[in-house]
N, C-alpha and C positions, 0 to 999 in steps of 0.2 A: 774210457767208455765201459759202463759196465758189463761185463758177460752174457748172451744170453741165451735162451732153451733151446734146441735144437728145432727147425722150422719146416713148414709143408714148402716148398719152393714151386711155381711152374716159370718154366720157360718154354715161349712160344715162339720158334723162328722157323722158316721153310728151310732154311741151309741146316745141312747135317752137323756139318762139322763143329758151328756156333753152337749148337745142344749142345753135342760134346764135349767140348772146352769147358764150357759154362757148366754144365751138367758136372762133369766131374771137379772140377774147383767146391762147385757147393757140397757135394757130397765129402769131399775130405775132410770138410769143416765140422762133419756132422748132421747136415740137414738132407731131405727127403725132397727129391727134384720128381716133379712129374713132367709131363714132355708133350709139346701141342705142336702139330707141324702148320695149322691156320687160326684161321678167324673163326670159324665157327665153332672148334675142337677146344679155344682158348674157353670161348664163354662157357661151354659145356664144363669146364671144370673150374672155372671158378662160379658157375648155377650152384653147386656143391656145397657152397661155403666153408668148407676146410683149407683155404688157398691163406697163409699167412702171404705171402709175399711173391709177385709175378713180373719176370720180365717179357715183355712182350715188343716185338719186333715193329717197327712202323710200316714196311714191307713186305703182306706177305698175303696171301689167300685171303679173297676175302670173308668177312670183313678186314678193315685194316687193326693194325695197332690203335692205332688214335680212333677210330669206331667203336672196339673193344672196350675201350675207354668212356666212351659216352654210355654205347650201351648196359656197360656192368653197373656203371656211378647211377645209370635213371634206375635203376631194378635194387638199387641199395646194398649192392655191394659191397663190403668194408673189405677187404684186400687191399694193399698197401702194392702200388703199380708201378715201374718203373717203365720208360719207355725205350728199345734201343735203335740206334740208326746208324746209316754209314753216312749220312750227309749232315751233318753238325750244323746248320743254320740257323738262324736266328728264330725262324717263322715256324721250324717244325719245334724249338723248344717251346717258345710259347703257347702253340697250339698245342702241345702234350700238357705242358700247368694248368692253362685256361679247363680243360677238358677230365680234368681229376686227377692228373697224376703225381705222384710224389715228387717224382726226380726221371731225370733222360741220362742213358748211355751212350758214350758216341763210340763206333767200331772202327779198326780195332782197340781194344780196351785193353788195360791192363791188370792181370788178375789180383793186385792188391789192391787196386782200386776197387774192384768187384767188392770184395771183402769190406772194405770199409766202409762202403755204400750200402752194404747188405746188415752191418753190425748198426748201422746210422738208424736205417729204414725199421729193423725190427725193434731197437729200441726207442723211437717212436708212436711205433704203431703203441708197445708194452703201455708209454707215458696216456696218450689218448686214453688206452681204455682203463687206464683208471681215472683217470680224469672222469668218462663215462660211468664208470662204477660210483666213485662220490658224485655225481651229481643225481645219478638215480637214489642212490642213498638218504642225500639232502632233499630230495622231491620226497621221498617216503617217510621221512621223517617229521616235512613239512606237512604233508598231507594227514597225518597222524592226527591233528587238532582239526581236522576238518569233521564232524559227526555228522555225517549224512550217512543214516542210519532208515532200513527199512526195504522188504523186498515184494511189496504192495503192489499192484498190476499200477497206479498213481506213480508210487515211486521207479518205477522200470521206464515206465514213462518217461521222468523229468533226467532220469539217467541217462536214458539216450539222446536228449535234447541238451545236454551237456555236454556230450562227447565230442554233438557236430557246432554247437557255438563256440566253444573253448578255443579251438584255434583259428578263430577270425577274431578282429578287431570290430566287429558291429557293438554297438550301445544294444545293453541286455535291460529290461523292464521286468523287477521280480516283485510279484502282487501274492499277498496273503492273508491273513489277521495275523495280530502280534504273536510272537511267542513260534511261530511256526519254521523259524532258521531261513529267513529270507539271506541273512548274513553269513548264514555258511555254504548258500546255493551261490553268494558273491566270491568267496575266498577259495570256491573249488574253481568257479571257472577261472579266476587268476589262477591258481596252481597249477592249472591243465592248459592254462594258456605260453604261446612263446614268450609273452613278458613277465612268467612265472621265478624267475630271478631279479626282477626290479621291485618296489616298494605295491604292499598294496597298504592305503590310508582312507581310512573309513570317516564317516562324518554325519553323524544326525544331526537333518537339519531341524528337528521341535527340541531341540537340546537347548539350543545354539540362542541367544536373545535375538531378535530380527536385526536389533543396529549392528550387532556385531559378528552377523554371519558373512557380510561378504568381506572381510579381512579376514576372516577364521576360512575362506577361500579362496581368495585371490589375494593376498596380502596387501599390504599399506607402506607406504614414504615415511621415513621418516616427515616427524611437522603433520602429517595429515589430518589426525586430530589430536586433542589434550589426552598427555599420556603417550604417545606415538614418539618416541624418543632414538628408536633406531629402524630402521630398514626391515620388514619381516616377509620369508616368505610365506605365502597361502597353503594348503592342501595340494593345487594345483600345482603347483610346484613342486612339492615335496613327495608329488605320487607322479613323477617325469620317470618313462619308460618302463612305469608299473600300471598301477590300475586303481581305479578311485572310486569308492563305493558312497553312493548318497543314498544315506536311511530316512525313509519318511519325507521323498520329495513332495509330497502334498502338501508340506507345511511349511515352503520355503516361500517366503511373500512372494505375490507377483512381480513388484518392481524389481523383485534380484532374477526373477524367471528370463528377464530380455538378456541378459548378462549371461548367464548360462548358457541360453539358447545361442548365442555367439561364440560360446567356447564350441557350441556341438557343430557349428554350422562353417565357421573360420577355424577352429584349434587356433585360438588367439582371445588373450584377453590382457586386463594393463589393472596394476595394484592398484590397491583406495591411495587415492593424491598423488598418483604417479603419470605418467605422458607416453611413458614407451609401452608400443606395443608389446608384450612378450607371446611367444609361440610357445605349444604345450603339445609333449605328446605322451597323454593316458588313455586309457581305454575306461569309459563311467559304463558303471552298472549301478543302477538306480533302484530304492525299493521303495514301498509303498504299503499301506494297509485299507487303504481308499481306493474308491472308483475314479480315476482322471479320469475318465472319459464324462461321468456325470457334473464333475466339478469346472471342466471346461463349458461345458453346457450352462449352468451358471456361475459364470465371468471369474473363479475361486482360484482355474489354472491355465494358460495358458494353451489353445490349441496348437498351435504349431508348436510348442514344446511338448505334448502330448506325444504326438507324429512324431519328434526328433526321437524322444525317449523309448519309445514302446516298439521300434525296432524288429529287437526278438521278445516276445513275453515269454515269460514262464511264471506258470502260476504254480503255489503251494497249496496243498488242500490243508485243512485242517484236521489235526489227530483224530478228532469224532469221524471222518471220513476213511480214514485209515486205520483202521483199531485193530487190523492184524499185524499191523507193523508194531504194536503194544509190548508182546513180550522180549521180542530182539530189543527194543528200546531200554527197557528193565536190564536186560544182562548190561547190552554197553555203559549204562550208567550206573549199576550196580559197582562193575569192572573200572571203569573210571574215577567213581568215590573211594574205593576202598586203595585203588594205586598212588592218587591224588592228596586224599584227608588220610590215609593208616585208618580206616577203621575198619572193625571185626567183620560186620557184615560181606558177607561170600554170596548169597542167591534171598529167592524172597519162596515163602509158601505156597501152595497150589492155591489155596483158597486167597492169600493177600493177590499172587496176579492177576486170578479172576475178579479180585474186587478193583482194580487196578484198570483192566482189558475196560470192564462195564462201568469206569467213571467218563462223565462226558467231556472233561478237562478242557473249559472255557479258555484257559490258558496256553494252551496247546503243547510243542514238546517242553519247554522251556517251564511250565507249570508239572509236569509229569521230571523232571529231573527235581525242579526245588523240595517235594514233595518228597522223593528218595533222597535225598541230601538230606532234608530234616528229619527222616525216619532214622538213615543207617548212623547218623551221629548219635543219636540217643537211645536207640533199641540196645538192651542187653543183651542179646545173642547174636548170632553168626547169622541168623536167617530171620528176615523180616515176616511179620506174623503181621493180621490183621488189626490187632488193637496200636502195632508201631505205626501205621499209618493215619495223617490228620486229615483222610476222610472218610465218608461212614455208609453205608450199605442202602442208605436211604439217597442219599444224593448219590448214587450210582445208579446209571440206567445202562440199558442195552443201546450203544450206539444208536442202531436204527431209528429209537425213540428220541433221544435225544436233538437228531438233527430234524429241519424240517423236510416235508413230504418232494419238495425241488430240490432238495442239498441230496436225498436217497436217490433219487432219477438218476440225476447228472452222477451220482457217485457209482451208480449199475452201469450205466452208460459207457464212463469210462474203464469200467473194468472189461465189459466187453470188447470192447474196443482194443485193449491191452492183451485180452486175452487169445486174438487173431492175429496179432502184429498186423503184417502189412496188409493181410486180406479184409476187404473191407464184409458188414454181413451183409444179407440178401434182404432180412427180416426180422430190423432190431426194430423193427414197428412193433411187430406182431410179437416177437418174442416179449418187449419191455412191458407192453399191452397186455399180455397174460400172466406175468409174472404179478405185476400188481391187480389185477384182474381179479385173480384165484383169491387171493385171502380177503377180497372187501367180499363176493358173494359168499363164501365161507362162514364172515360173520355175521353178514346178513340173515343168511339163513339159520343160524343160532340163535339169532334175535326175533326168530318170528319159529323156532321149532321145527323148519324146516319145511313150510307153510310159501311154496314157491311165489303164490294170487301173491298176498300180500310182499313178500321180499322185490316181485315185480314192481308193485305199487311203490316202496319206499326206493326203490332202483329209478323208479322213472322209466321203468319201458314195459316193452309190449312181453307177459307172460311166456307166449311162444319164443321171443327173442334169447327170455334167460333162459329156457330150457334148452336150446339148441347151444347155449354157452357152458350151460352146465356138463349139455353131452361133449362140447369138444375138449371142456377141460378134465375129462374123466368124472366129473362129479354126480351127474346123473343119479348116480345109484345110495346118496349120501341121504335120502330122506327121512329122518329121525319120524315124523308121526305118520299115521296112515291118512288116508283120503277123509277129508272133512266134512259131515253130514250134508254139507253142501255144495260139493261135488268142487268144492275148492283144490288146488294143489296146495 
């Protein structure tokens, strides 16, 4: 067994003399013994988390040994525990394994036994954490292809609604227009999820021919149809104890909708031309670029598969909606091209990001990376300039315009909203209300020189009404002409 570091030791017993024994054996070896004469004194030092290795007495102040044990294990203690007793029983070993421990000592002991249970225990605990170490490793590594990219009051949002779905097993429903990574909102929550080491297998179903999607999901028998010459399994199968993403469920006929709707409802379905039932256990995260809910309405998608799927929603806004997430998106893709292709380009111009930030990219992220891929492959220099890019100053608008007047609401809205976290506001009536408020009187009153009678007139209200809106939102005082020979404002 190979050697190991010298280690933090507690031993926790009420009898003196057992410390001492104990105490001094570990110390000749080289390790650092700290010394608890109860239950309480034990937990207090291993709360600490510097305890490599603790033998703790089944007997003694409470709490007991075997308490110690539950309580350190629910609070996540990683200390590697041994238990010791003078009554070697069947019922207090098992109850010290059931209960977290490594191993039990029974009293009196022998001090090479000690030792060899102590060299056993540490190098253990050593193998564990690295074990721990690669698989954190392997997770960060995995995660590495994940581009969820953006620090948007939007994306803080869907970040935190990630954290708390990822480790449950619920059917997740991710709705957006195309291009917006509804596929990398899937492959993070497998990653963050406990079946983050099983298979995740993906599957568009408007890819897929209608006859041939449900064997390209459920497999088929041999014989089932012409051509069907051996046994195949499905997706469903092949994403068992992982997680299986359906892209563009709106487009999966409805007669394969009942079929599915059975997987979510039994976790059980049976190949094309086969009799046995098979049990299936993945976790489906579903996407979409469509309204189910209006397609259900006319007869296009199933209701009760709507319900089964939409679970947890998460929706994705569209880059027009987030266009301060725009320049982080530029560096990681920038950074990802040049790691990826070798090419020269390093950063882009002030003036290309800006033309970059105020395009309204129908396409969403996915149209904003093709665009830097085709620039950084062919631009001559290190840094992309405005004429590398294949769009033009003219087809660039300001966000705001670009989207319409409901997509800016809902987009203020939820910034506010992000912007409070958990406190909800008193008066996002009143605030959203003057916020768009101010600039339609603004150009109103440009539009008439500042000429209130008539701004009231094409306002549709009562004179007095705008004046009292003018004075609450400061503008009162904004009146570009003087008083009109006819006593007009």
């Amino acid at each position: 067994m190979p050697e190991n570091p010298p280690a933090r030791i507690l031993v926790a017993d009420d009898e003196r003399s057992i410390r001492w024994v104990l105490g001094e054996a570990l110390r000749a070896d080289g390790h650092e013994v700290i010394e608890a004469t109860g239950g309480e004194e034990a937990l207090a030092a291993l709360a600490r988390g510097d305890v490599d290795l603790a033998f703790l007495d089944i007997r003694m102040p409470e709490p007991s040994g075997l308490d110690v044990v539950t309580r350190a294990k629910a609070e996540g203690c990683r200390t590697t525990i041994v238990v010791m007793t003078a009554q070697a029983t069947m019922s207090n070993a098992v109850e010290a394994m059931k209960r977290g421990a490594y191993d039990y000592l029974t009293k009196p002991f022998d001090l090479e036994v000690v030792r060899l249970l102590v060299a056993r225990a540490l190098e253990t605990r050593r193998l564990n954490s690295d074990v721990d170490h690669l698989t954190r490793e392997l997770r960060r590594r995995s995660e590495g292809d994940v581009d969820l990219v953006g620090q948007s009051p939007a994306m803080q949002s869907i970040y935190k609604l990630l954290g708390r779905v990822a480790k449950s097993d619920a059917t997740v429903l991710v709705t957006g227009e195309s291009g917006t990574g509804k596929e990398l909102i899937a492959r993070s929550i497998h990653l963050h999820s406990p079946r983050w080491q099983g298979p995740f297998v993906a599957i568009n179903c408007s890819a897929i021919p209608r006859e041939l999607l449900e064997s390209e999901l459920f497999g088929y028998e041999r014989g089932a149809f012409t051509g069907a010459t051996e046994r195949r399994a499905g997706r469903f199968e092949q994403a068992a104890g992982g997680t299986i993403f359906l892209d563009e469920i709106g487009d999966m006929p409805v007669e394969l909708q009942a079929k599915l709707l059975r997987v979510l409802q039994e976790r059980e379905f049976t190949r094309v031309g086969g009799r046995d039932t098979l049990r299936t256990d993945v976790r489906i995260v579903a996407a979409t670029n469509q309204d189910l809910a209006r397609a259900s309405r006319a007869g296009r998608f199933r209701e009760d598969l709507y319900f089964r799927l939409n679970v947890v929603p998460i929706h994705l806004p569209p880059l027009r909606e987030r266009a301060a997430d725009i320049p982080e998106l530029i560096r990681h893709f920038i950074a990802k091209i040049h790691r990826e292709l070798g090419t020269e380009v390093v950063g882009v111009s002030p003036e290309a990001e800006k033309l970059l930030v105020r395009h309204p990219w129908p396409g969403n992220v996915r149209e904003l990376e093709n665009t830097l891929v085709r620039a950084a492959v062919v631009a001559p220099g290190k840094t992309l300039v405005p004429e590398d890019l294949s769009i033009t100053a003219a087809a660039s608008v300001p966000p705001a315009v670009a989207r319409s007047l409901p997509e800016a609401v809902r987009a203020r809205a939820r910034e506010v909203f992000a912007s409070l976290g958990q406190v909800d506001p008193a008066d996002l009536h009143a605030t959203l209300l003057a916020e768009f408020e101010r600039p339609l009187l603004e150009v109103t009153l440009e539009k008439t020189g500042g000429n209130q009678l008539r701004a009231a007139q094409i306002l549709g209200i009562n004179r007095n009404t705008l004046r009292k809106k003018l004075l609450d939102l400061g503008l009162a005082a904004r009146r570009t002409i003087p008083r009109s020979s006819d006593g007009d404002d």
